[in-house]
C-alpha positions, 0 to 999 in steps of 0.5 A: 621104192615108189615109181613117181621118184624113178621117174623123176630121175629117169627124166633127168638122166634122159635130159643130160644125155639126151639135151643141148648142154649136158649140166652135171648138176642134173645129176646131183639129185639122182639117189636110184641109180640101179634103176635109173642105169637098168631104163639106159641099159634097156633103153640102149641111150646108156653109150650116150649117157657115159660119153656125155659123163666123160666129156663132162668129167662128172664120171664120179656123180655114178657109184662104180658099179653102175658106172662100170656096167655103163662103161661096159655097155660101152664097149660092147657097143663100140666092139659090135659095130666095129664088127657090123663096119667090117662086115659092111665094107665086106658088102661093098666089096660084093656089090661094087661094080654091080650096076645098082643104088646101095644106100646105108641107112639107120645106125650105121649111116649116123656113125659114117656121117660123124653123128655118133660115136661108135660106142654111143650108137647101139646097133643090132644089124646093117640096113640097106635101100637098094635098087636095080637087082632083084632078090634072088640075084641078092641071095645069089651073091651073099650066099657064096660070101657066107650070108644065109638067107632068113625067111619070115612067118610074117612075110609081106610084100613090102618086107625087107630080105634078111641075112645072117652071117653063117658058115654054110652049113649049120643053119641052125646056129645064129650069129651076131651079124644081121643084114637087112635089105629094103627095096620099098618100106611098109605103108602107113597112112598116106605113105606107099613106102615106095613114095619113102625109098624114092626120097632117099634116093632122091636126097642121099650123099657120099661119105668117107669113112676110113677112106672107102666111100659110101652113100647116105641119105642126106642130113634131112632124110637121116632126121625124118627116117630116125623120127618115123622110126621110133613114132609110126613103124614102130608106134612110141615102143619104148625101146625104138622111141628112145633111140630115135630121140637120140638119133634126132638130137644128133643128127640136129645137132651136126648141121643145120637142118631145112626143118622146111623140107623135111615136114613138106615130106613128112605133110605128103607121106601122111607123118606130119603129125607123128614127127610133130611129136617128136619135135615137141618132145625135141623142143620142149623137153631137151631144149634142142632146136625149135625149127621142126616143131615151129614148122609142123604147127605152122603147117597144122595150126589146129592140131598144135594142143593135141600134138603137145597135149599127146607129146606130153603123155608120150614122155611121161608114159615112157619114163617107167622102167618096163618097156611097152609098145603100142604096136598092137593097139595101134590097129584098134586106134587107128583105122586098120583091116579087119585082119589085122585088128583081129591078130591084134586082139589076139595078141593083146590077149595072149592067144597069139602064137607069135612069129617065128623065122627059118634059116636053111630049113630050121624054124625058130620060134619067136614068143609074143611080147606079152602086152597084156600081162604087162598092161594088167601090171601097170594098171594094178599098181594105178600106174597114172602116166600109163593110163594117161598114155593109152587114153592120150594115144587113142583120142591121138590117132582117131583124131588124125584119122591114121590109117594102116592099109591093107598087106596086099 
């Protein structure tokens, strides 16, 4: 089974899910459809995909089996944020009355907002920005309602303070309820993280969501924060990248958007240029609106052919059935601290030892990606997308000048 074919019809099933007007004739040409369901389901877009097949009423151009694990897939989704919007209403109930800024952000402010459904929006935990109380008065009032702390290897500064849902006493069992809590973001280029927070807060709104009230970031931050998302903290991975076009598309998609301010944000915190991309990709290949692209180059007319040339490489890079990230060779790319370059080395040769996460004393190992033996593959089987990718993205980022600051 050659990989040009299996690109094609990933291309088209992203475009029916992803796009403006979900055309069921897209699908008439698509014959792998293993495959083309295995990139859906490892790209968490499949939800989307099977809402967009049911409101189409093209649920037969599927074979059964495949539409069965679309279906299920599905479900699952809509079951595990029923659980993450309980636990979230749990939190609330904690926090109400403490003298602090809660603001949901990420999936589950998309679902509260009507943006999604709960089966199209895969969530793996809860996100939060707050303010006014520190983190161990946090640990302090999760610990009591059953939230055990997670401690990284890789802890930083900036770093958000995790929580698992747990009994209390066995602290070597993980479960399915992960909350994050920020209080500042990571730095990139020319954003603090901190300059990120204060924007949220700055533009965040009340939602009702079965009649209890929550805040989230406005329209505008909900389309910035999702497009930096899946193109600088986590730099095109495919599996980020993806969702955060999903994310946009649906966000676009509810209600008209001042494409105005959110690239003034985006020119002052150093992403113009990342979340052009996006909007390149938003306008040119799913035919959703123009206004972000259209904004970015009129604020950065000399970079329009590299943002395009780069949006390009980016789509067609992306579309293959393996997942890869760039959150390594960033730090070559890019112009980050030696350290940092060095532990990228590292890893891109399979000598890092990778990162590892402790819950009440007990250390859990996690294994590096394995970036390299997946490179070595891709270029074994001359791969030219990939190729074109890691070319296109190193001439990207020595072209801006991106920078990584230091962890300090």
């Amino acid at each position: 089974m050659k990989a040009e074919p299996i690109k094609r019809e990933i291309e088209t099933a992203l475009v029916f899910a992803l796009g403006r007007d979900p055309n069921p004739a897209l699908l008439d040409g698509i014959q792998n459809w293993r495959a083309v369901c295995d990139f859906l389901l490892g790209s968490k877009t499949a939800g989307v995909f099977y809402r967009r097949l049911l409101a189409a009423k093209a649920g037969a151009a599927a074979p059964e089996p495949e539409l069965e694990r679309l279906r299920q897939f599905y479900y699952f989704s809509a079951l595990k944020n029923k659980v993450l919007l309980n636990e979230l209403n749990k939190i609330r109930e904690i926090l109400v009355g403490k003298n602090i800024r809660l603001i949901v952000l990420k999936g589950a402010s998309l679902i509260l907002s009507g943006a999604f459904q709960p089966g199209e929006r895969y969530q793996c935990d809860l996100d939060f920005l707050i303010e006014g109380m520190s983190r161990e008065e946090l640990r302090g009032l999760l610990k009591p309602a059953g939230y055990l702390p997670v401690a990284h290897s890789d802890q930083h500064w900036w770093s958000e303070e995790h929580f698992i849902r747990g009994d209390g006493r066995r602290g070597e069992e993980m479960f399915s309820v992960f909350l994050e809590f920020h209080w500042t973001f990571r730095p990139l280029n020319r954003c603090s993280g901190k300059e990120l927070a204060e924007a949220i807060f700055e533009h965040s709104e009340p939602v009702v969501w079965r009649e209890r009230e929550y805040i989230i970031p406005t329209a505008e931050l909900r389309f910035f924060q999702a497009g930096i998302h899946g193109s600088a903290y986590h730099a095109f991975e495919s599996g980020y990248f993806w969702v955060a076009l999903a994310d946009l598309g649906a966000i676009a998609n509810k209600r008209r958007l001042d494409f105005s301010l959110i690239a003034g944000i985006a020119e002052k915190q150093g992403m113009l240029e990342h979340l052009g991309i996006m909007g390149w990709v938003l306008a040119e290949k799913l035919s959703l609106d123009r206004g972000l692209w259209q904004e970015v180059v009129k604020r950065a007319p000399q970079l329009e052919r590299t943002l395009a040339t780069t949006g390009q490489a980016v789509w067609r890079g992306l579309l293959g059935p393996h997942p890869v990230s760039f959150a390594n060779l960033v730090h070559l790319f890019g112009q980050s601290h030696f350290r940092s370059r060095v532990r990228a080395c590292l890893k891109l040769a399979g000598l890092y030892k990778g990162e590892s996460v402790e819950v009440e004393g007990t250390r859990l190992n996690v294994p590096p990606a394995g970036f390299l033996a997946l490179s070595r593959s891709r270029f074994k089987r001359l791969d030219r997308e990939f190729v074109r990718l890691v070319w296109q993205m190193a001439r990207f980022y020595r072209k801006i000048k991106f920078q990584i600051p230091k962890d300090s």
